[in-house]
N, CA, C and O atoms as CSV, one atom per row, in Angstrom:
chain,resi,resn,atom,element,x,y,z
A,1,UNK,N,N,13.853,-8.466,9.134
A,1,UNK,CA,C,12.571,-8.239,8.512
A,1,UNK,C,C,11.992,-6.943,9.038
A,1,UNK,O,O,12.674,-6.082,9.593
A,2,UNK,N,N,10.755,-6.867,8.838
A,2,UNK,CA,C,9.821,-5.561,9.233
A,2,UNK,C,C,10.589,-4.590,10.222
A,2,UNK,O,O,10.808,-4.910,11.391
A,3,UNK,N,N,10.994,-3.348,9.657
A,3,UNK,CA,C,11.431,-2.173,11.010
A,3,UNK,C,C,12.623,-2.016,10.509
A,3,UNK,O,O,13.074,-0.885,10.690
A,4,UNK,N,N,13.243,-2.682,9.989
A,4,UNK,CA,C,14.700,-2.605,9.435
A,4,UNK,C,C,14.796,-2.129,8.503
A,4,UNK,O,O,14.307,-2.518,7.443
A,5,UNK,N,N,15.791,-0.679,8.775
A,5,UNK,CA,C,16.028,0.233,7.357
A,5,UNK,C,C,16.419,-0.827,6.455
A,5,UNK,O,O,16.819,-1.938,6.804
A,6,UNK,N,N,16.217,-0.238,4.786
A,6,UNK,CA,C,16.977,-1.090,3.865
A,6,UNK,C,C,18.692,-0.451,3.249
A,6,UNK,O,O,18.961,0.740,3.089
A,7,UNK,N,N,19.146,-1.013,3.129
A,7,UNK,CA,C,20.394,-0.601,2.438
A,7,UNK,C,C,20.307,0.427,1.766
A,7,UNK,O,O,20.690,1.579,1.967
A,8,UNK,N,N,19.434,-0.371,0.420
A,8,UNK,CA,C,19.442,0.770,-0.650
A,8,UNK,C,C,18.066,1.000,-0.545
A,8,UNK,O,O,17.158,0.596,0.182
A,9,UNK,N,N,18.233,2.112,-1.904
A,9,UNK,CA,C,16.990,2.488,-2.061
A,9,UNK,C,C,15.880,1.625,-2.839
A,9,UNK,O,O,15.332,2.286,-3.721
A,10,UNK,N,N,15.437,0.352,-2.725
A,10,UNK,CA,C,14.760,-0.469,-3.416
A,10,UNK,C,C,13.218,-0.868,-2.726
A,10,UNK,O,O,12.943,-0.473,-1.593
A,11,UNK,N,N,12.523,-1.460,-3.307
A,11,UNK,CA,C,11.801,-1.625,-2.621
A,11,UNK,C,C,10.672,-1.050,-2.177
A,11,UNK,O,O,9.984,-1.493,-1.258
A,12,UNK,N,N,10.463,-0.100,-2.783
A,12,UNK,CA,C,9.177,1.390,-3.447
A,12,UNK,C,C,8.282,1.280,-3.599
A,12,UNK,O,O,8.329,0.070,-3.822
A,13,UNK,N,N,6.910,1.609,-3.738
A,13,UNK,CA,C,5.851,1.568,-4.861
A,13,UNK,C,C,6.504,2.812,-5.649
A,13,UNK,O,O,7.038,3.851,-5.261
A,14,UNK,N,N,6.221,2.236,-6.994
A,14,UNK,CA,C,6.923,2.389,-8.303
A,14,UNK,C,C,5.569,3.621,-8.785
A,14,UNK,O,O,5.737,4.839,-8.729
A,15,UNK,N,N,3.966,2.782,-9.349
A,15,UNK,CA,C,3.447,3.300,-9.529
A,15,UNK,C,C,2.202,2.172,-9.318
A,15,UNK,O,O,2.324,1.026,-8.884
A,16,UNK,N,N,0.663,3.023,-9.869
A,16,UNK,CA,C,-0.254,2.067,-9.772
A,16,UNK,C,C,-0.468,1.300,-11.225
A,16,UNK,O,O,-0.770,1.865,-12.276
A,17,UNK,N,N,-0.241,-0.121,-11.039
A,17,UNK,CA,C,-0.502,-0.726,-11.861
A,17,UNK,C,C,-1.725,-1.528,-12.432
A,17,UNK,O,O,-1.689,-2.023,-13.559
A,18,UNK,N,N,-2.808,-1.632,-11.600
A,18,UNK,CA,C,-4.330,-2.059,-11.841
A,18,UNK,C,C,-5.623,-1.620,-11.436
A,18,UNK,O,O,-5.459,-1.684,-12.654
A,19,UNK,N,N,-6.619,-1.282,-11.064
A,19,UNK,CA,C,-7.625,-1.404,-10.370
A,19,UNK,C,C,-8.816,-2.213,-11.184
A,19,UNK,O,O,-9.059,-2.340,-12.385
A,20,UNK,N,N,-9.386,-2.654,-10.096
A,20,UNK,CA,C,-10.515,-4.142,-10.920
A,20,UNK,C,C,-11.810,-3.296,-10.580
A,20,UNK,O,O,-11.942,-2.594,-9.578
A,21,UNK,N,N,-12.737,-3.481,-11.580
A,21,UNK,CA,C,-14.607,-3.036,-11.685
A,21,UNK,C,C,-14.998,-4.544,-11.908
A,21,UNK,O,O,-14.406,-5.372,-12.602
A,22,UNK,N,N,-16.216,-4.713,-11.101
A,22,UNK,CA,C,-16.786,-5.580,-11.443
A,22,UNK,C,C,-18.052,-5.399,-12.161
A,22,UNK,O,O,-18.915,-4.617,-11.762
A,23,UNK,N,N,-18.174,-6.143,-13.260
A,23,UNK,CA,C,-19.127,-5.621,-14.573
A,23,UNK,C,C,-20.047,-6.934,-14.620
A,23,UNK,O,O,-19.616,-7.947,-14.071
A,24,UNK,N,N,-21.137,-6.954,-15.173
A,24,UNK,CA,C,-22.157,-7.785,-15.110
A,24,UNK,C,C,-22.568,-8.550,-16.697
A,24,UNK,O,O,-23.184,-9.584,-16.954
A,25,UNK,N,N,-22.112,-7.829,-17.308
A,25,UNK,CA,C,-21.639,-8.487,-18.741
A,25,UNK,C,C,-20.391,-8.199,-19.592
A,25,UNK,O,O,-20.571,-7.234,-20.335
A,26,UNK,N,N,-19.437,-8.643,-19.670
A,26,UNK,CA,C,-18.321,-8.330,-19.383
A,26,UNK,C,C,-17.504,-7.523,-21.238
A,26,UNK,O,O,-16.590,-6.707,-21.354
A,27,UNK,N,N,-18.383,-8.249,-22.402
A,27,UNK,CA,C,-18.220,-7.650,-23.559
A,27,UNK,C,C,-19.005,-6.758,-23.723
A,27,UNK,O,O,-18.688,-6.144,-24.742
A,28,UNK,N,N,-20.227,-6.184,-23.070
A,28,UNK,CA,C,-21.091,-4.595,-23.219
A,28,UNK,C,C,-20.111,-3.991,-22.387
A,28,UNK,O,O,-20.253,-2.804,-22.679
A,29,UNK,N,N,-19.219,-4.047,-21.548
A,29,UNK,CA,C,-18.802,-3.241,-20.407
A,29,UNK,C,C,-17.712,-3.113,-21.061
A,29,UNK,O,O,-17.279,-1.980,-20.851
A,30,UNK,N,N,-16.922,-3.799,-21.873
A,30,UNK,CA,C,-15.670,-3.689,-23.089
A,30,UNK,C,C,-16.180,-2.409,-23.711
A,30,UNK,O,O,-15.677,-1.304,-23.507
A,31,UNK,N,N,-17.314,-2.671,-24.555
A,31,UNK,CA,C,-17.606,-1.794,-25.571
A,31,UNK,C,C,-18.292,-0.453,-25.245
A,31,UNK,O,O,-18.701,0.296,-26.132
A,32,UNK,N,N,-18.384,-0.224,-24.114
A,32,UNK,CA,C,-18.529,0.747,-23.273
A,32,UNK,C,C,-17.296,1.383,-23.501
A,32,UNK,O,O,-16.959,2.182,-24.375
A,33,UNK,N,N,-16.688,0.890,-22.567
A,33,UNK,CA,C,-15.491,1.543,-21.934
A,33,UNK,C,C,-14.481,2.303,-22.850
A,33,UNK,O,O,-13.820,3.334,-22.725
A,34,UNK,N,N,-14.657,1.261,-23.927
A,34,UNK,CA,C,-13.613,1.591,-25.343
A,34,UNK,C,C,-14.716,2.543,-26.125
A,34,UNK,O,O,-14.069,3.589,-26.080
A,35,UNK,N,N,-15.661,2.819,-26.655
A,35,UNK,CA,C,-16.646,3.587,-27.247
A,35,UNK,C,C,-16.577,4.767,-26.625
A,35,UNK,O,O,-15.869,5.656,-27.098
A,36,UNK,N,N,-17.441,4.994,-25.251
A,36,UNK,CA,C,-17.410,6.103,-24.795
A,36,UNK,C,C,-16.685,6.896,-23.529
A,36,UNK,O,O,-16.940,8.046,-23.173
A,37,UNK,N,N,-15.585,5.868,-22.862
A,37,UNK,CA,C,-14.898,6.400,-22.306
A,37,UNK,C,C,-13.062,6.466,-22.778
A,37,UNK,O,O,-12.079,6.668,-22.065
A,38,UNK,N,N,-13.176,6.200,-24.278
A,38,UNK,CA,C,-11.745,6.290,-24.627
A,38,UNK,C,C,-10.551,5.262,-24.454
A,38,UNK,O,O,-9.343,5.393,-24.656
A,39,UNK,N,N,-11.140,4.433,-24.110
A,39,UNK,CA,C,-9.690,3.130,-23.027
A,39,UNK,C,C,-9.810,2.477,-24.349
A,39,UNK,O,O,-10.749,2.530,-25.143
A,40,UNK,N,N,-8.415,1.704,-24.453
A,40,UNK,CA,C,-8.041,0.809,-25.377
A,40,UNK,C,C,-8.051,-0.606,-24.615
A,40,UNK,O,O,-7.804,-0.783,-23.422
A,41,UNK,N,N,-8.481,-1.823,-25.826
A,41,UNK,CA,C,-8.519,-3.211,-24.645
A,41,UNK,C,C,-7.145,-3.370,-25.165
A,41,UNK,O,O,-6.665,-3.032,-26.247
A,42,UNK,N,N,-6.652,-3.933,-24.198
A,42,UNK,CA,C,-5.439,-4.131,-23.769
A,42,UNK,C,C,-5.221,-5.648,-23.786
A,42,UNK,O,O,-4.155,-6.133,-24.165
A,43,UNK,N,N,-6.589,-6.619,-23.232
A,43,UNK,CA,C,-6.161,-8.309,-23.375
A,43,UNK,C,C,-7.709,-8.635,-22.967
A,43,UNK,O,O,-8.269,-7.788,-22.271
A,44,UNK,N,N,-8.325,-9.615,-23.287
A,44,UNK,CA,C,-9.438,-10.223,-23.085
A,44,UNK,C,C,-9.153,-11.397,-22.091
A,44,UNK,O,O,-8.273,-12.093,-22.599
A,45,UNK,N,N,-9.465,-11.798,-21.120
A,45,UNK,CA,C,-9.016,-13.466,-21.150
A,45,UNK,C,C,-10.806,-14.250,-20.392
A,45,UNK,O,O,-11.106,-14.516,-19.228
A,46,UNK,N,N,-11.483,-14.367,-21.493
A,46,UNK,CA,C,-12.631,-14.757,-21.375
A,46,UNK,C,C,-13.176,-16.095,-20.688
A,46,UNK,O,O,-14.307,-16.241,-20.225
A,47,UNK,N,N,-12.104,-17.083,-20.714
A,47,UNK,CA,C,-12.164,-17.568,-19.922
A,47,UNK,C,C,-12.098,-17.584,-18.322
A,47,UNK,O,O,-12.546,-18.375,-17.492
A,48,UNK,N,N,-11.362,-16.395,-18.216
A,48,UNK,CA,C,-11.441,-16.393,-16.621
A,48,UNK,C,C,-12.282,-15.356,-16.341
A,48,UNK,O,O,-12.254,-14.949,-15.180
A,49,UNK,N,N,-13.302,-14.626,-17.402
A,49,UNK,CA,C,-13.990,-13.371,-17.209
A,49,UNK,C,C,-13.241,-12.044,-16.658
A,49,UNK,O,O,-13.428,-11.366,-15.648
A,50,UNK,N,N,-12.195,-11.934,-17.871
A,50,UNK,CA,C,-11.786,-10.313,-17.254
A,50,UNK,C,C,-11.573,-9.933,-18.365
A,50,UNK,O,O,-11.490,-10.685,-19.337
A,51,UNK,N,N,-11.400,-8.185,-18.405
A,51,UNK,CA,C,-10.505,-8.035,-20.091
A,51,UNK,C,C,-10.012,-6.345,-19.166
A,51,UNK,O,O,-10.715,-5.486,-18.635
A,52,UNK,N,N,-8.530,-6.472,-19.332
A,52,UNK,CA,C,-7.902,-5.166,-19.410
A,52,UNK,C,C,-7.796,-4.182,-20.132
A,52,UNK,O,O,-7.199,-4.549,-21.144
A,53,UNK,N,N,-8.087,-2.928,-20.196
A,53,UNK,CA,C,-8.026,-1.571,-21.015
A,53,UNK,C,C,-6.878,-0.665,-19.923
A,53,UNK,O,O,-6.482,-0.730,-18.760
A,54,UNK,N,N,-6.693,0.102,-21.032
A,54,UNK,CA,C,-5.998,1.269,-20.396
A,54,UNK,C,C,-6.199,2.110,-21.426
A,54,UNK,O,O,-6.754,1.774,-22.472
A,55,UNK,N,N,-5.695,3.406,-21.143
A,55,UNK,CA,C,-5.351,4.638,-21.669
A,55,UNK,C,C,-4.745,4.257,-23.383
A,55,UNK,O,O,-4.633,3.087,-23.749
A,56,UNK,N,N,-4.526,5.010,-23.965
A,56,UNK,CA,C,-3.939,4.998,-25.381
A,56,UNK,C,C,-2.723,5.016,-24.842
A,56,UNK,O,O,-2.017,4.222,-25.464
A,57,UNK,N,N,-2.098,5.577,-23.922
A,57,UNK,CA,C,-0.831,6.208,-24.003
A,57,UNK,C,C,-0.184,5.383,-22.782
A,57,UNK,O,O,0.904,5.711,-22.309
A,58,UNK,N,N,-1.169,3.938,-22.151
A,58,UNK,CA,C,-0.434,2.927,-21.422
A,58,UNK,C,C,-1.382,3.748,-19.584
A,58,UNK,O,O,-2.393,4.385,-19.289
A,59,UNK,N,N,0.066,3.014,-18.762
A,59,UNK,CA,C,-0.526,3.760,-17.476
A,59,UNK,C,C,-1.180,2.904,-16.580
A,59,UNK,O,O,-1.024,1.695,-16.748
A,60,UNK,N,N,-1.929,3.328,-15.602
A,60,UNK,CA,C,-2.619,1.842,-14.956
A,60,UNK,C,C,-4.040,1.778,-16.150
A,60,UNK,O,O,-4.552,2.476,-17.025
A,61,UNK,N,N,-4.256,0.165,-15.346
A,61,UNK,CA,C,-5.001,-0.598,-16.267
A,61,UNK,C,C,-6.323,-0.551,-14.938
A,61,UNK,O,O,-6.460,-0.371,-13.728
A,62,UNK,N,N,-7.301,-0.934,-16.522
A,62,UNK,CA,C,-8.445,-0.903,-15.615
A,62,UNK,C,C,-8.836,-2.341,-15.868
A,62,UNK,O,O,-8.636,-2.794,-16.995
A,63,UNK,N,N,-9.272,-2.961,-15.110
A,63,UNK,CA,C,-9.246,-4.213,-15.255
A,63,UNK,C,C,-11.043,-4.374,-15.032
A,63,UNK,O,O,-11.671,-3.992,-14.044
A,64,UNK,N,N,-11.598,-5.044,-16.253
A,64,UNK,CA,C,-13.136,-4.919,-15.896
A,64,UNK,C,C,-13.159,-6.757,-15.937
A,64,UNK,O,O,-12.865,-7.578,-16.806
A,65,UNK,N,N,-13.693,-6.864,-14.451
A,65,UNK,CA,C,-13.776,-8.694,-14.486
A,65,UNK,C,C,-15.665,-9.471,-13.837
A,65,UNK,O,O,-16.183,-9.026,-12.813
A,66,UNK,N,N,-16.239,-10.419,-14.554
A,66,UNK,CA,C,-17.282,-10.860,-13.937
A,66,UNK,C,C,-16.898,-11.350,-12.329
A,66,UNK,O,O,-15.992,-12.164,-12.152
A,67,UNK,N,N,-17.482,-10.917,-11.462
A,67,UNK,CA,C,-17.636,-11.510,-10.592
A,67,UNK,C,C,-17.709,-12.786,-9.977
A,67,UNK,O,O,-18.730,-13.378,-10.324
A,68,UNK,N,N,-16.858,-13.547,-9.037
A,68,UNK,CA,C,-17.297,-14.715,-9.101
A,68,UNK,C,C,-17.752,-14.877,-7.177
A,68,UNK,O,O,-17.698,-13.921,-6.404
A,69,UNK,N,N,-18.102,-16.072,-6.840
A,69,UNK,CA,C,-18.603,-16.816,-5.097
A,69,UNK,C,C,-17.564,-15.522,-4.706
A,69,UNK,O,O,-16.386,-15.298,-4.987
A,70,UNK,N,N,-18.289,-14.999,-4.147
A,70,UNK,CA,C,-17.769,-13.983,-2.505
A,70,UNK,C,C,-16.891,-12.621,-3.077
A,70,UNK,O,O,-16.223,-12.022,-2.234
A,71,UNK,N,N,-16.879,-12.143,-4.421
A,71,UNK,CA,C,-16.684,-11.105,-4.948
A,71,UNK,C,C,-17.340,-9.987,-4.941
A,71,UNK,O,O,-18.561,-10.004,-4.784
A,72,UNK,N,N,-16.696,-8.897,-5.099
A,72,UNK,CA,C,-17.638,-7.775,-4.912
A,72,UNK,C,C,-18.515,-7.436,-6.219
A,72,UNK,O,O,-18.096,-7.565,-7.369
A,73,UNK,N,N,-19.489,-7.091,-5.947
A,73,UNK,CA,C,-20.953,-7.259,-7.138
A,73,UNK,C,C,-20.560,-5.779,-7.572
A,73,UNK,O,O,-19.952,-4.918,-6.936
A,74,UNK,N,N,-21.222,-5.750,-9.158
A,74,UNK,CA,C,-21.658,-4.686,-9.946
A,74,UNK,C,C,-22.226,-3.218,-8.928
A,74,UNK,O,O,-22.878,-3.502,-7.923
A,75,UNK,N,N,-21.988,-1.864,-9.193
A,75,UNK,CA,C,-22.410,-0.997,-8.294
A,75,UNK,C,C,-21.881,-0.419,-7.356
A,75,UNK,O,O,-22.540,0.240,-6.552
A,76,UNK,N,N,-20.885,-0.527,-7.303
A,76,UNK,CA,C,-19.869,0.121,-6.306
A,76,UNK,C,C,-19.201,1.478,-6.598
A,76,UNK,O,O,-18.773,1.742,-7.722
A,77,UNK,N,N,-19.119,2.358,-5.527
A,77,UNK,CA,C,-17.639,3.120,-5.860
A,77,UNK,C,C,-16.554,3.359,-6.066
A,77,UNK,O,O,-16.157,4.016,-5.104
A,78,UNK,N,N,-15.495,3.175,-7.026
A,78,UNK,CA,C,-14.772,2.416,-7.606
A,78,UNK,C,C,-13.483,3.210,-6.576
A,78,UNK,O,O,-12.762,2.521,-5.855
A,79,UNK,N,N,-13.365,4.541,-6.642
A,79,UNK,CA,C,-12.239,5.208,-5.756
A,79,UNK,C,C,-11.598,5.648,-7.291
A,79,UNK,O,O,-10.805,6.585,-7.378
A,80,UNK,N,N,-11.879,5.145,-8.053
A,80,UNK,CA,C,-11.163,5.768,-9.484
A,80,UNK,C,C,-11.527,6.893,-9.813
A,80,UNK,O,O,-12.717,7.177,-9.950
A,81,UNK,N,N,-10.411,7.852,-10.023
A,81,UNK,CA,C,-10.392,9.120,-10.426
A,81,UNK,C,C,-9.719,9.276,-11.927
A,81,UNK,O,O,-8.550,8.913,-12.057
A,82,UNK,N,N,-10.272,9.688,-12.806
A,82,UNK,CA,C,-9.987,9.858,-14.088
A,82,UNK,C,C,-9.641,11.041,-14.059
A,82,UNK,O,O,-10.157,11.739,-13.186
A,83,UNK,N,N,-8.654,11.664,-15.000
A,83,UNK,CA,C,-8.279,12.940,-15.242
A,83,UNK,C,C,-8.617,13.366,-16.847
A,83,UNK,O,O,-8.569,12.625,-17.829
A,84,UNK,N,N,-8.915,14.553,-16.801
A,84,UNK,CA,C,-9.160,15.099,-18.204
A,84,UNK,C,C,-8.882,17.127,-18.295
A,84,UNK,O,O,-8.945,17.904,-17.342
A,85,UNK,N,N,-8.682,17.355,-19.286
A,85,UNK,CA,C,-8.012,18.750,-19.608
A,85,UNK,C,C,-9.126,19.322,-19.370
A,85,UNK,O,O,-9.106,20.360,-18.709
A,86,UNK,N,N,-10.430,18.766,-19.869
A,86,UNK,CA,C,-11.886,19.697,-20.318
A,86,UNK,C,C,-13.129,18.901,-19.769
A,86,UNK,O,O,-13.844,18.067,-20.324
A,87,UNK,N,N,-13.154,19.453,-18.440
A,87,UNK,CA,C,-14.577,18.514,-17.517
A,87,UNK,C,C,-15.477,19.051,-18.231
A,87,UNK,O,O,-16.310,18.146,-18.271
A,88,UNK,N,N,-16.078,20.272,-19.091
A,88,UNK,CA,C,-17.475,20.274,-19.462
A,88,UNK,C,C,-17.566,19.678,-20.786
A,88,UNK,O,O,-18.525,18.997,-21.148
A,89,UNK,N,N,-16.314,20.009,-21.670
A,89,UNK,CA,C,-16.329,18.969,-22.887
A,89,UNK,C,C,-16.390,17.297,-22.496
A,89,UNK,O,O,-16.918,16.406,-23.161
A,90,UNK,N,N,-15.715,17.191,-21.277
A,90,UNK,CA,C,-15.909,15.465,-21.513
A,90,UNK,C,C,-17.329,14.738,-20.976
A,90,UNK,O,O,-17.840,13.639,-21.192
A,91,UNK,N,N,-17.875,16.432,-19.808
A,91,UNK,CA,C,-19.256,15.856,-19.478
A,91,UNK,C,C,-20.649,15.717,-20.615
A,91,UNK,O,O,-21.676,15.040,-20.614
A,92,UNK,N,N,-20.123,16.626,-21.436
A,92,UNK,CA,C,-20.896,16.996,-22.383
A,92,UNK,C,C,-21.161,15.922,-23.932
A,92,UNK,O,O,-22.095,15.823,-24.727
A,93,UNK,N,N,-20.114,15.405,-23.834
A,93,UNK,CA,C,-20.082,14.394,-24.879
A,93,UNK,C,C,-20.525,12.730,-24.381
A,93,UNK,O,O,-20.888,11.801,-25.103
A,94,UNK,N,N,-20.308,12.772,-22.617
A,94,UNK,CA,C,-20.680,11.612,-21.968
A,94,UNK,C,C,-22.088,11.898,-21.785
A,94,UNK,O,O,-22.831,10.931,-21.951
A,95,UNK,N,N,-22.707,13.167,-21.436
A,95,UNK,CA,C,-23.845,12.903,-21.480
A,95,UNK,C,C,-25.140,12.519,-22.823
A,95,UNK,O,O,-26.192,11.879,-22.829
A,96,UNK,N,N,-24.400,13.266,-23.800
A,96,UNK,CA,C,-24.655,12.982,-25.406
A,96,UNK,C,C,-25.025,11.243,-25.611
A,96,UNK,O,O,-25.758,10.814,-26.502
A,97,UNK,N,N,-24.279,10.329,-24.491
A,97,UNK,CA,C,-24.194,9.153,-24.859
A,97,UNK,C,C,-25.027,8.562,-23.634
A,97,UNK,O,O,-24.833,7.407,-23.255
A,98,UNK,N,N,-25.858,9.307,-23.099
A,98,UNK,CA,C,-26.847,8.782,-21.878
A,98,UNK,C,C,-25.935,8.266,-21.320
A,98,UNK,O,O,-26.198,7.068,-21.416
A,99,UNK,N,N,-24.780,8.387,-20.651
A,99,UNK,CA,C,-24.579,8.325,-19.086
A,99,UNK,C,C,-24.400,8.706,-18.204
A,99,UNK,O,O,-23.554,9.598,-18.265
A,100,UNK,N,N,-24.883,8.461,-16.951
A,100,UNK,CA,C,-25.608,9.429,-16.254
A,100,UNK,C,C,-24.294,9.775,-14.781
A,100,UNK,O,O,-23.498,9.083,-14.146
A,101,UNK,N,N,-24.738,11.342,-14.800
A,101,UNK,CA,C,-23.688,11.643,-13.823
A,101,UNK,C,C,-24.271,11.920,-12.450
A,101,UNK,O,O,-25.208,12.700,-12.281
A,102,UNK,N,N,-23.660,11.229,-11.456
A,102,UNK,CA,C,-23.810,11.419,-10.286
A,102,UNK,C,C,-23.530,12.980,-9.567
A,102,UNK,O,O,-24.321,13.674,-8.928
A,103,UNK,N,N,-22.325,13.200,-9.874
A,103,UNK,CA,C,-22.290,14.973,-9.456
A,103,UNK,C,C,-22.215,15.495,-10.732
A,103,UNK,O,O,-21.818,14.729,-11.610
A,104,UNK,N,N,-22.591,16.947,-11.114
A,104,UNK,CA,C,-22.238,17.177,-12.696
A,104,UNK,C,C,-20.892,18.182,-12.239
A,104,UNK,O,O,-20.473,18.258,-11.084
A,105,UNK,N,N,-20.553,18.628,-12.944
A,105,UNK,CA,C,-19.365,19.042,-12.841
A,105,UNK,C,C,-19.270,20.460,-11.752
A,105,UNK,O,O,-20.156,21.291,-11.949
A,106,UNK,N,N,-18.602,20.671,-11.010
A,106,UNK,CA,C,-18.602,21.280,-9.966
A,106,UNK,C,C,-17.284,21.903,-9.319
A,106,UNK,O,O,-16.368,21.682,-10.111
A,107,UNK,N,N,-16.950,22.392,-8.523
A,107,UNK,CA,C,-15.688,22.446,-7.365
A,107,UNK,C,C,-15.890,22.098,-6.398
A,107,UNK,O,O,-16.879,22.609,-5.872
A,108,UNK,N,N,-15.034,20.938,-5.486
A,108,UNK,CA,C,-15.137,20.367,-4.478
A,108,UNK,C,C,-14.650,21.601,-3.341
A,108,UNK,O,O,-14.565,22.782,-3.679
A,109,UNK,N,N,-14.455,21.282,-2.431
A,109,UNK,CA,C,-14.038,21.635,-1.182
A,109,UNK,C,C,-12.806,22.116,-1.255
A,109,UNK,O,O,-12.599,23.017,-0.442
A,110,UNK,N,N,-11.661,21.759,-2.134
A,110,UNK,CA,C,-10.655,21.795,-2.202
A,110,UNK,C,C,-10.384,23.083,-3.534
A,110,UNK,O,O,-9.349,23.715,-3.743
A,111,UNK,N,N,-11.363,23.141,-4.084
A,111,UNK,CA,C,-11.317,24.057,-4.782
A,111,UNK,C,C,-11.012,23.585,-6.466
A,111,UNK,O,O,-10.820,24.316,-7.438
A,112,UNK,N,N,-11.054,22.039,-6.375
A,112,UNK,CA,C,-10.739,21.344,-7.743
A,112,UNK,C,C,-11.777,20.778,-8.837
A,112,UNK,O,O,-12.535,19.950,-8.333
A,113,UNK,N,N,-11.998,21.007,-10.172
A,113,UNK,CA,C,-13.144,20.778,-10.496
A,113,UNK,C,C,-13.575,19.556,-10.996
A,113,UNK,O,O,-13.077,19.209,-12.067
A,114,UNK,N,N,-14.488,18.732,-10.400
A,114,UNK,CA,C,-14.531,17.472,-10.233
A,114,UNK,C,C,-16.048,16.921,-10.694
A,114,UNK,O,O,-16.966,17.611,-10.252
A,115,UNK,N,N,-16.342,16.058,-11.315
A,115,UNK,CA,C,-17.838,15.206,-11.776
A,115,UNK,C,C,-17.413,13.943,-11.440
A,115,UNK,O,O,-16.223,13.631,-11.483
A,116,UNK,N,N,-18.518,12.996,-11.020
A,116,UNK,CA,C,-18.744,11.656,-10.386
A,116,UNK,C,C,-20.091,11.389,-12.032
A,116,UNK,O,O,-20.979,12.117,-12.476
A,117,UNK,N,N,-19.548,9.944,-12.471
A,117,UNK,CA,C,-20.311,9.526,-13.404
A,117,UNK,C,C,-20.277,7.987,-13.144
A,117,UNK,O,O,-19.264,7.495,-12.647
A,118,UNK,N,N,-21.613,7.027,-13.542
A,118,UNK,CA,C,-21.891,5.652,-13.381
A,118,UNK,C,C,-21.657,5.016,-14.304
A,118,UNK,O,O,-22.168,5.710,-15.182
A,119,UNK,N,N,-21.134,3.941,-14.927
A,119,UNK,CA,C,-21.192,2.842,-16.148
A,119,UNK,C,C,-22.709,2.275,-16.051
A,119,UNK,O,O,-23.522,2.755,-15.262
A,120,UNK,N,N,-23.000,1.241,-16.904
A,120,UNK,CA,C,-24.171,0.644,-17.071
A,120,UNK,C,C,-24.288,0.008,-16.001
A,120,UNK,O,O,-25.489,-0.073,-15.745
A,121,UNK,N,N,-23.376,-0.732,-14.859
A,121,UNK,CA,C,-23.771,-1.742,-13.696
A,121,UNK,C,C,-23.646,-0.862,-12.609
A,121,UNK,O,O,-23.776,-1.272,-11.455
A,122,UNK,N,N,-23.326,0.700,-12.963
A,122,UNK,CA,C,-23.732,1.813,-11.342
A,122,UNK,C,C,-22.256,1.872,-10.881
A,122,UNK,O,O,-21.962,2.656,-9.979
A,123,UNK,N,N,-21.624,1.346,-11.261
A,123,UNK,CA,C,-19.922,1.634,-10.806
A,123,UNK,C,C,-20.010,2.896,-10.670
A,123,UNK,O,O,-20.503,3.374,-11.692
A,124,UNK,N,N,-19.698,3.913,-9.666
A,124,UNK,CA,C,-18.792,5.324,-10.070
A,124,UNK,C,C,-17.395,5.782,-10.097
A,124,UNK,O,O,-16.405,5.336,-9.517
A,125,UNK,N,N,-17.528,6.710,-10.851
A,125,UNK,CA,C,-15.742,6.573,-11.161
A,125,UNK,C,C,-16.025,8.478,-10.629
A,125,UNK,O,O,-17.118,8.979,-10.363
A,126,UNK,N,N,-14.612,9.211,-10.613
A,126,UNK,CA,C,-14.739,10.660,-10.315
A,126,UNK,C,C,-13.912,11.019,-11.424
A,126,UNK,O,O,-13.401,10.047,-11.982
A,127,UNK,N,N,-13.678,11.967,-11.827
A,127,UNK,CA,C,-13.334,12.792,-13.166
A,127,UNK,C,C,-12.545,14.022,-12.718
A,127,UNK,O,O,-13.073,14.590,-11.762
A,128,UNK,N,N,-11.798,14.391,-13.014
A,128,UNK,CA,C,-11.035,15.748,-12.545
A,128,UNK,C,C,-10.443,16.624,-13.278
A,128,UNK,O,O,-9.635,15.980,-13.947
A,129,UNK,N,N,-10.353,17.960,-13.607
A,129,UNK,CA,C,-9.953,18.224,-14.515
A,129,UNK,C,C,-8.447,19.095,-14.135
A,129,UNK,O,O,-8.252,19.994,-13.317
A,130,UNK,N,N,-7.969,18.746,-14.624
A,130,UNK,CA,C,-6.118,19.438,-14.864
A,130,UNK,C,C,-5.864,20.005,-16.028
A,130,UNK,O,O,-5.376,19.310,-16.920
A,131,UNK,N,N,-6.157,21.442,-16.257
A,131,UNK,CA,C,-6.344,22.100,-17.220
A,131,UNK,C,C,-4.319,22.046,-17.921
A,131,UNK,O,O,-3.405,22.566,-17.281
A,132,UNK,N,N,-4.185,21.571,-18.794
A,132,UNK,CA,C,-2.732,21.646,-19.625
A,132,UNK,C,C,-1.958,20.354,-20.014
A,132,UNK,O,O,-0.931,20.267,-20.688
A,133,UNK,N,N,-2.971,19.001,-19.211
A,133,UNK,CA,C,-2.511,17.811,-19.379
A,133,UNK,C,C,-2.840,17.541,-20.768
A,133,UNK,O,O,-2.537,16.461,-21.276
């Protein structure tokens, strides 16, 4: 077990396959997400209060779920970084739709150009732009 090379090469992280938001009404936070941030729903399962989106083109999933006893509440910083070709076109059309950005679009430290924006329950997500994607 633990410490012991493996044979082969197996056994990897592959890629990222989920990250969870916790949302406070869980079909406005659907129609959010799919309206003005582009994600496709991917599966509802309303009974257990979650519904998955992703990208058009697949990729990790964002998983938006109600909260339940000892979960983390609406309002957090999510650590999610979104990528986009055109940070002032995408700030510009998000702000068109009143939501509100925490940094507006800028260069970090690193020299990369980056905006921080909130959903309706204060989640922030960061935005980055990679000009050719």
């Amino acid at each position: 077990m633990g410490g012991e090379t493996p044979e082969i090469e197996r056994g990897k992280l592959l890629r990222i396959g989920q990250v969870w938001v916790p949302v406070s009404d869980l079909s406005r936070a659907v129609e959010v997400y799919t309206t003005y941030f582009g994600l496709s729903l991917v599966a509802t399962d309303a009974e257990h209060g979650h519904a998955r989106l992703a990208l058009k083109d697949g990729g990790t999933e964002v998983v938006l779920y109600l909260p339940g006893e000892g979960d983390e509440e609406p309002g957090i910083r999510t650590g999610v970084t979104f990528i986009t070709d055109s940070i002032y076109d995408f700030h510009k059309v998000l702000v068109d739709e009143a939501v509100d950005f925490t940094v507006k679009p800028q260069r970090d430290a690193s020299g990369r150009l980056i905006a921080r924006f909130t959903d309706e329950d204060g989640n922030e997500f960061e935005v980055l732009e990679l000009p050719g994607r």
